[in-house]
C-alpha positions in Angstrom: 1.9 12.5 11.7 2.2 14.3 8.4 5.4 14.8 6.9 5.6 17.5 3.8 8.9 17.0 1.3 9.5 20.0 -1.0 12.0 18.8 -3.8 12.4 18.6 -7.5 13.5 15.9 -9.9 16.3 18.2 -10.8 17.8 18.3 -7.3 20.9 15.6 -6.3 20.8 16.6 -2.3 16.6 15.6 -2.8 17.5 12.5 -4.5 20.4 11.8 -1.6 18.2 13.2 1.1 15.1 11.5 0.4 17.6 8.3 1.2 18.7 9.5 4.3 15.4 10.6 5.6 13.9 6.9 4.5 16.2 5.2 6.4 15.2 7.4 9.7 11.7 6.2 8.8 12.5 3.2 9.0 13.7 3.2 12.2 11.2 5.4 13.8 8.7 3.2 15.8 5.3 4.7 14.3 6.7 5.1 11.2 3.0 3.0 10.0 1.4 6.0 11.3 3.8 8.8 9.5 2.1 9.8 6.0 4.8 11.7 3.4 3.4 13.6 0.7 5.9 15.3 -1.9 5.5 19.2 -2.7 6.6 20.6 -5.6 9.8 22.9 -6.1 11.4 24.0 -8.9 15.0 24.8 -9.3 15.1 26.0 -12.4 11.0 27.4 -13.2 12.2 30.0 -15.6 13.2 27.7 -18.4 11.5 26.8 -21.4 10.6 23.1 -21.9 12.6 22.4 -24.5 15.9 24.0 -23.4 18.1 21.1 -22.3 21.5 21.1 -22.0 24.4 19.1 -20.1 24.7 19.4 -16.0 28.6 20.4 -16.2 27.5 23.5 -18.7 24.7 24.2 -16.5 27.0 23.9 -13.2 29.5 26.4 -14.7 27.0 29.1 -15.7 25.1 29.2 -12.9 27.9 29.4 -10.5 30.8 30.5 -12.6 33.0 27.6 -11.8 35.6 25.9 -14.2 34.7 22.3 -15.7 37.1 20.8 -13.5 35.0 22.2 -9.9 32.1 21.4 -11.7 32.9 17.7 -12.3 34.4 17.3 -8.9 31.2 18.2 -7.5 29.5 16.0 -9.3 32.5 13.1 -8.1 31.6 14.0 -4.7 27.3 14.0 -5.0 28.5 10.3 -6.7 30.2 9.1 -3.9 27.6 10.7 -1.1 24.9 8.6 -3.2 26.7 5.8 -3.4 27.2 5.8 0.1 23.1 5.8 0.9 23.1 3.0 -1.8 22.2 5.1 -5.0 23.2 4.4 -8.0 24.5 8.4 -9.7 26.4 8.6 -13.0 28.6 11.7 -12.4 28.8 12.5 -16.7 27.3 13.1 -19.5 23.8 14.2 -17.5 21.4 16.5 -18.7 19.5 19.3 -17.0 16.1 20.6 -18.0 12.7 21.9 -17.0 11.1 19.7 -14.7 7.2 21.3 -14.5 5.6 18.4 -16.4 7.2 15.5 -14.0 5.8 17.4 -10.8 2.1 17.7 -12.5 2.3 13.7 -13.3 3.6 13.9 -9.5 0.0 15.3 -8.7 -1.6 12.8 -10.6 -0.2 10.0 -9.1 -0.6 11.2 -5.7 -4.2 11.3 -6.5 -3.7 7.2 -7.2 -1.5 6.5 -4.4 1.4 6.1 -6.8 3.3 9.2 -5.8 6.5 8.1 -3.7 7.0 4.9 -6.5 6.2 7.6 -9.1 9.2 10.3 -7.8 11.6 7.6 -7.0 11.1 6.0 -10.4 12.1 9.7 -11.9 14.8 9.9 -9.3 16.2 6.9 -10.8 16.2 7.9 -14.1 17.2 11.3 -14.0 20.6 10.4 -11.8 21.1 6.8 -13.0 20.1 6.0 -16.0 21.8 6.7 -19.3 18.4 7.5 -21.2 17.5 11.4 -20.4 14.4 12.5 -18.8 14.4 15.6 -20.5 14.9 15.5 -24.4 13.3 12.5 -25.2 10.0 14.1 -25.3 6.6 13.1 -23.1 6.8 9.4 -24.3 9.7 8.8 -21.9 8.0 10.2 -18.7 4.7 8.3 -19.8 7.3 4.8 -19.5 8.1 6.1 -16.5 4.6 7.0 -15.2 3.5 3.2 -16.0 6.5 1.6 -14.4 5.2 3.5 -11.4 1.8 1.3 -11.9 -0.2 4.3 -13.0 -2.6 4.7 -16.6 -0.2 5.1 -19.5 -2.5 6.7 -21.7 -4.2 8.6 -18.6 -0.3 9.8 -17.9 -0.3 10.8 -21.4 -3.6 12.6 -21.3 -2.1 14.6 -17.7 1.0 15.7 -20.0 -0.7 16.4 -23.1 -2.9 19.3 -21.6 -0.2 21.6 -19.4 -3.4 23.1 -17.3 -3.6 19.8 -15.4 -2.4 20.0 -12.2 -0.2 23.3 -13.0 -2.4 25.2 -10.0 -1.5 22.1 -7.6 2.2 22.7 -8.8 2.7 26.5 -8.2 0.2 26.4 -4.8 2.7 24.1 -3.8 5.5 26.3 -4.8 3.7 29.6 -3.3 3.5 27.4 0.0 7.1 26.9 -0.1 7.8 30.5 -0.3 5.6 31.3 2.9 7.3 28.7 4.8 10.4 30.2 4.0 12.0 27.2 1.9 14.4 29.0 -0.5 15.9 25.8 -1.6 15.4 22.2 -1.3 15.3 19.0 -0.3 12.8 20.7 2.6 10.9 18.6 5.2 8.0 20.1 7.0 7.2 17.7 10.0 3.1 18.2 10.7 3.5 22.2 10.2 5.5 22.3 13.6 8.8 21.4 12.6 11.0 21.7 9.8 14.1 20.4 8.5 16.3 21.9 5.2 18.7 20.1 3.5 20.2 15.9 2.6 20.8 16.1 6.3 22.1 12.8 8.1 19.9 10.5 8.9 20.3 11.2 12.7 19.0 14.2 12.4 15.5 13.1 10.9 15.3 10.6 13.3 15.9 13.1 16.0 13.6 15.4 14.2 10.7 12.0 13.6 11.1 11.8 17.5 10.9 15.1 18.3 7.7 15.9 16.7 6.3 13.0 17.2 7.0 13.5 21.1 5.5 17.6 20.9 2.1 16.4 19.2 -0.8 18.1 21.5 -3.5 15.9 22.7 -6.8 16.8 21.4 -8.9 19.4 23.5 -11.9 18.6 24.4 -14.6 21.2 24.7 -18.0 19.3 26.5 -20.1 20.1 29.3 -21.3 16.5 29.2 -24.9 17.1 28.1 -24.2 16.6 24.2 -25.9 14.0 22.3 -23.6 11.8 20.0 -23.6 8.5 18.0 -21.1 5.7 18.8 -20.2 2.0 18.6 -23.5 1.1 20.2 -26.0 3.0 19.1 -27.0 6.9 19.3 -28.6 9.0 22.6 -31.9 9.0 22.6 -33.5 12.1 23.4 -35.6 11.7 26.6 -39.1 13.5 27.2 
């Protein structure tokens, strides 16, 4: 079974829900048999590269709330975090545009480094002091080697912004046509999906569900087709 997350760096609920939906996982019986690919979403896709600026000014221009709503949101995404075990410093965070982390996402998918890759940038975007945004490509190539990938291949993916942009907005077009305005959002082998950090009940209920609805295979034979297998191959007979 194949389960599709659509979420960007960017995103507290993806960084809380990916949590949630790990320890369901972990849980589920065939989890060994469950594959989970990240999609990319952005939040923000209209903003320049280098146009950083802090979550709480952010927070209150998007949404028009005060400082004081904004920063007891943030209290509150600290204390849901905290609660799945996640370290989440709730000041002095920056916000930016997150294209360039979701094509190095694509490249370490293609090395089997993608879920150490994304939590790695999870990591540092909410917990560590160091931003993810304004201190340039060198800090995401760190980042890309502490996920066990090529530091100067990372730095070759970065350095040229048509690799892996058409992976990046096919994934985003994909997320349109499944009707995912926002994210974290969980697509359980195109049959079922799930929006939001929900609980981790509900993925494991959802894990069960789909697993349970799988359709057996077809088969269309009127027995006289030849075939390979384990012991050899039909011989045709005169």
């Amino acid at each position: 079974m194949r389960v599709e997350i659509w979420s960007d760096i960017a995103c507290p609920w993806c960084y809380v829900g990916k949590a949630r939906f790990e320890k369901a996982l972990e849980a589920f019986p065939h989890r060994d048999q469950v594959e989970v690919v990240h999609r990319s979403f952005e939040l923000d896709p209209g903003r320049a590269k280098g146009d950083v600026q802090p979550v709480l000014a952010m927070l209150t221009k998007k949404y028009g709330m005060s400082q004081a709503q904004a920063q007891s949101g943030e209290e509150n995404l600290g204390a849901q975090a905290a609660a799945e075990g996640l370290d989440y410093r709730t000041r002095d965070r920056d916000h930016g545009n997150t294209f360039d982390m979701h094509r190095l996402l694509h490249f370490a998918k293609e090395h089997g480094r993608q879920d150490e890759l994304i939590q790695i940038l999870y990591r540092a975007n909410f917990a560590e002091e160091r931003s993810v945004f304004s201190e340039g490509d060198e800090r995401l190539v760190e980042l890309a080697a502490e996920a066990g990938l090529d530091a100067e291949a990372a730095r070759e993916v970065l350095a040229d912004p048509a690799r892996y942009a058409d992976e990046v907005r096919a994934d985003e077009r994909e997320a349109a046509q499944l009707g995912a305005n926002g994210v974290p959002f969980f697509v359980l082998d195109r049959a079922y999906g799930v929006s939001g950090a929900q609980p981790a009940e509900v993925f494991a209920q959802a894990l069960t569900q789909a697993w349970g609805d799988r359709s057996p295979l077809k088969l269309i034979d009127d027995g006289g087709a030849q075939a390979c297998g384990p012991d050899g191959c039909a011989v045709p007979q005169q």
